[in-house]
C-alpha positions as MATLAB code, in Angstrom:
seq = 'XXXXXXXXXXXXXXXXXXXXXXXXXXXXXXXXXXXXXXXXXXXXXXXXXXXXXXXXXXXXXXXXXXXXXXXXXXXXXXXXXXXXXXXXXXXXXXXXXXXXXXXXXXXXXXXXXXXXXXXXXXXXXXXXXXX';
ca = [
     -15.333   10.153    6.472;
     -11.959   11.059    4.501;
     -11.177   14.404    3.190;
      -8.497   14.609    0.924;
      -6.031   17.503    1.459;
      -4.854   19.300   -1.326;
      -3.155   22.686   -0.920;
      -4.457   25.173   -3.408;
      -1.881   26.081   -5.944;
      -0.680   22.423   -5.977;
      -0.008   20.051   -8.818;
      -2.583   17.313   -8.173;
      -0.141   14.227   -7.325;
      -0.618   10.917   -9.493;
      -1.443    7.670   -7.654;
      -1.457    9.391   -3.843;
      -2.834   11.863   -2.002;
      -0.670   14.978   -0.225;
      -2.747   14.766    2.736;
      -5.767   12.477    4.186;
      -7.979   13.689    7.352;
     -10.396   11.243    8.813;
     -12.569   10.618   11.813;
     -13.616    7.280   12.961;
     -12.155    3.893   14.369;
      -7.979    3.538   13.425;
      -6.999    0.548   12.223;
      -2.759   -0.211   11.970;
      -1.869   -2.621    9.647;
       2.244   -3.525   10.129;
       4.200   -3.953    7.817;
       3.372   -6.769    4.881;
       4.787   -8.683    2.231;
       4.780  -10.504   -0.740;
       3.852  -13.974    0.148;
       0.964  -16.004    1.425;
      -1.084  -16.393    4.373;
       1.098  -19.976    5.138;
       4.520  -17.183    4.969;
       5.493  -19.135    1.553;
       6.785  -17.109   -1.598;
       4.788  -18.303   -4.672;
       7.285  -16.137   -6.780;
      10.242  -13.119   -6.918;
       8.571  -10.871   -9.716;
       8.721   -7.589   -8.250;
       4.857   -7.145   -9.280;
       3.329  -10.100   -7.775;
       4.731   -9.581   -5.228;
       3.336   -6.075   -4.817;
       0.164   -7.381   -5.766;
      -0.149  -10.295   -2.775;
       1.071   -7.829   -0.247;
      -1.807   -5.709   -1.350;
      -4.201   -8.684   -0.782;
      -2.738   -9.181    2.574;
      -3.070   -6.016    3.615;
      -6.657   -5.821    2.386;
      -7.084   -9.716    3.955;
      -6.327   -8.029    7.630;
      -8.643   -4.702    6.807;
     -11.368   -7.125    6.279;
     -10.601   -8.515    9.737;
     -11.897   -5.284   10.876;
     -14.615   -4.785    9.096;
     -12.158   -2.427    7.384;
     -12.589   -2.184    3.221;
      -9.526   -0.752    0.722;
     -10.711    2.427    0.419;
     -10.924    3.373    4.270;
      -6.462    3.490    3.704;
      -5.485    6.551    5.032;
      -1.804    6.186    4.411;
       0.661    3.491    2.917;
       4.375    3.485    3.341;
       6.061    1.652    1.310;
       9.844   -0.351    1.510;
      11.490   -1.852   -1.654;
      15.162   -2.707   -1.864;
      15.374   -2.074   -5.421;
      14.346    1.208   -6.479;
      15.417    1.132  -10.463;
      13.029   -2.255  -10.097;
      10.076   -0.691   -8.750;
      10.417    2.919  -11.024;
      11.139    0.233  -14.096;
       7.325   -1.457  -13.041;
       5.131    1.202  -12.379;
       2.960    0.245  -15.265;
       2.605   -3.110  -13.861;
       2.339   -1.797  -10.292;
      -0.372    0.958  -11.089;
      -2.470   -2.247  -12.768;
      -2.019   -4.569   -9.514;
      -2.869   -1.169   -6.846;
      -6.046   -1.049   -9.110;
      -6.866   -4.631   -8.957;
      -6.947   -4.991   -5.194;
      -7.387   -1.582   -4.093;
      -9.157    0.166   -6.825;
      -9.044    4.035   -7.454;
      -8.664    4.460   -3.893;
      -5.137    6.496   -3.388;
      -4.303    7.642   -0.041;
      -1.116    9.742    1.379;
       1.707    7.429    0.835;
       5.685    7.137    1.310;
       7.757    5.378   -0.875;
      11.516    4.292   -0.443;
      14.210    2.071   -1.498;
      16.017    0.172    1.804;
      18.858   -1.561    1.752;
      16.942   -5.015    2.981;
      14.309   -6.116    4.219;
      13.967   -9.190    6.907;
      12.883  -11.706    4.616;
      15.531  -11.947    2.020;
      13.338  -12.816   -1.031;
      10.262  -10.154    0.384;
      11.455   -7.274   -2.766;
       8.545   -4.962   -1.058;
       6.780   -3.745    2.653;
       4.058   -1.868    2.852;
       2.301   -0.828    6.085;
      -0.896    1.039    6.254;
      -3.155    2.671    8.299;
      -6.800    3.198    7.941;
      -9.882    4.480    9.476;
     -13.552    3.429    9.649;
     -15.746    6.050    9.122;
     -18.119    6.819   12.892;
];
């Protein structure tokens, strides 16, 4: 089960949680990215690419018996951060697509690269199974 922590007196945050606490089985999903299971790029818009390393991170939940909305927390890495704040719109749509209304604690930042020149976003994630 996953409470949601939200410190009273807070502004409710928009898209993510302050705070997640969960029991149950932890499962560690590293770090994914924007292209296909065969580790091909099928395109360099910032959004797709958000969108099919969503689906890959959902892909190896499902090896786990894991579903979206047992996330605890997402981090994620972008190397452009004017792109991403100039997308959110289009972001927002493709986190609801895969994911759903399902918003976790999260960490967002802008790196200066990531290992796979044309990966634009990482995102790892953790998530628990409820007992």
């Amino acid at each position: 089960m996953h409470t949601i922590l939200q410190p009273e007196g807070w502004a409710k945050p928009i898209g993510y949680a302050n705070g997640v606490s969960a029991t149950g089985r932890q499962i560690f999903v590293g770090g994914q990215i924007g292209w296909n299971g065969q580790c091909q790029f099928e395109t360099d818009d910032f959004v797709a690419q958000v969108k099919q390393t969503l689906e890959n991170i959902v892909a190896v939940l499902a090896e786990a018996g894991a579903r979206p909305d047992h996330i605890t927390t997402m981090t994620w890495y972008f190397t452009d951060k004017a792109e991403y704040l100039s997308n959110l719109k289009g972001i927002g749509q493709a986190y609801r697509a895969v994911i759903g209304k399902h918003f976790p604690a999260m960490a967002a930042m802008q790196v200066v690269a990531l290992i796979e020149d044309r990966a634009k976003i990482e995102i790892q994630a953790t998530a628990v199974i409820p007992e």
